[in-house]
C-alpha positions, -999 to +999 in steps of 0.1 A: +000+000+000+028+023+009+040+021-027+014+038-042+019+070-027+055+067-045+041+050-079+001+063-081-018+037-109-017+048-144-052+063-148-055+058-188-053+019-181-021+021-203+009+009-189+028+046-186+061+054-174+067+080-155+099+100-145+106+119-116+075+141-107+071+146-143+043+131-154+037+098-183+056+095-208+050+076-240+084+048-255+082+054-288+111+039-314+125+067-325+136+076-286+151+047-279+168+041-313+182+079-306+191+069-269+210+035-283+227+060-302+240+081-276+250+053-250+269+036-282+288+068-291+296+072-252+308+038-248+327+040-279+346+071-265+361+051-239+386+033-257+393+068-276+401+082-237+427+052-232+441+057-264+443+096-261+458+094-226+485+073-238+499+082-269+493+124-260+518+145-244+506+147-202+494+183-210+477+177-243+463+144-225+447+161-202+428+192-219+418+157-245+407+133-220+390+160-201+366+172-229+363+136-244+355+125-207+330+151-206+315+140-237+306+108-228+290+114-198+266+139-214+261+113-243+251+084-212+236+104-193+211+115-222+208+079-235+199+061-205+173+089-200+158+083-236+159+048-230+141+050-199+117+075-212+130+103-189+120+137-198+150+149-185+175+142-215+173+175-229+200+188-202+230+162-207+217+164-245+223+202-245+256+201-233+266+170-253+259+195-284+279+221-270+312+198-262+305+182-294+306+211-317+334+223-292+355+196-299+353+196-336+363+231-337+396+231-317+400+191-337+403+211-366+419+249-356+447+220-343+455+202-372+482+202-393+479+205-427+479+173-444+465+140-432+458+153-395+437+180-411+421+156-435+415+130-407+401+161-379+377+174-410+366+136-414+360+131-376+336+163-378+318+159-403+310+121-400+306+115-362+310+150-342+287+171-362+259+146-367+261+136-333+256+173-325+227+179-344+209+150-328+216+160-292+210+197-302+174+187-316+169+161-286+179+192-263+154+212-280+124+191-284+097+193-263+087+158-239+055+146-239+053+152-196+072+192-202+055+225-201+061+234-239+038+198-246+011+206-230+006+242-238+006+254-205+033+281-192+042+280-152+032+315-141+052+338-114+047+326-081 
């Protein structure tokens, strides 16, 4: 009994989930394919971070990891949200979009001409960029359970 003052019954008979205070939400596929995205592009940073922190000067290492590290917390935290049908995605996704296009710019301001360029220009335009865009329009896109969904604006109080 004490449970259901934690988790109250879905009214609509539908089997809802429902984040933190925030109301249902509805799974959908595009949600979770875009949160199996993100956790799969965070994960596959990982081995990047190893690789960076090894084969980088200890200076360079450092400012690297630390974005990269960065990155892929945003990128979890955003797709274990998705996947769990959290409205609360569109903060991690916001700042994944932000390191994202952050780290594509310095990539290529740092590269030397040549391969390094061509590789940093590659990087941007076929992982960092995209992956951007998605998080950015994540970030941006009204839940089902937020304020902007349901047409109603939280006054002063």
């Amino acid at each position: 009994m004490a449970l259901i003052a934690f988790n109250p019954p879905v009214s609509n008979g539908g089997c809802g989930t429902t984040g933190a205070a925030h109301g249902n939400v509805s799974h959908g596929r595009a949600p979770r394919r875009q949160g199996r995205i993100l956790v799969g592009a965070g994960l596959a940073l990982l081995p990047w971070l190893g690789y960076l922190a090894g084969t980088l000067p200890p200076a360079e290492a450092a400012a690297w990891v630390t974005l990269d590290a960065l990155e892929v917390v945003c990128l979890l935290a955003a797709g274990t949200r998705l996947l769990r049908a959290d409205p609360r995605h569109r903060a991690p996704a916001a700042a994944a979009a932000v390191l994202l296009v952050a780290d594509a710019c310095i990539d290529l301001a740092t590269a030397a001409p040549g391969m390094e360029r061509a590789l940093a220009t590659a990087m941007a335009v076929g992982a960092e960029l995209p992956l951007a865009a998605l998080c950015g329009v994540l970030a941006a896109r009204a839940g089902a359970g937020s304020t902007a969904a349901n047409g109603k604006v939280p006054g002063p109080r």
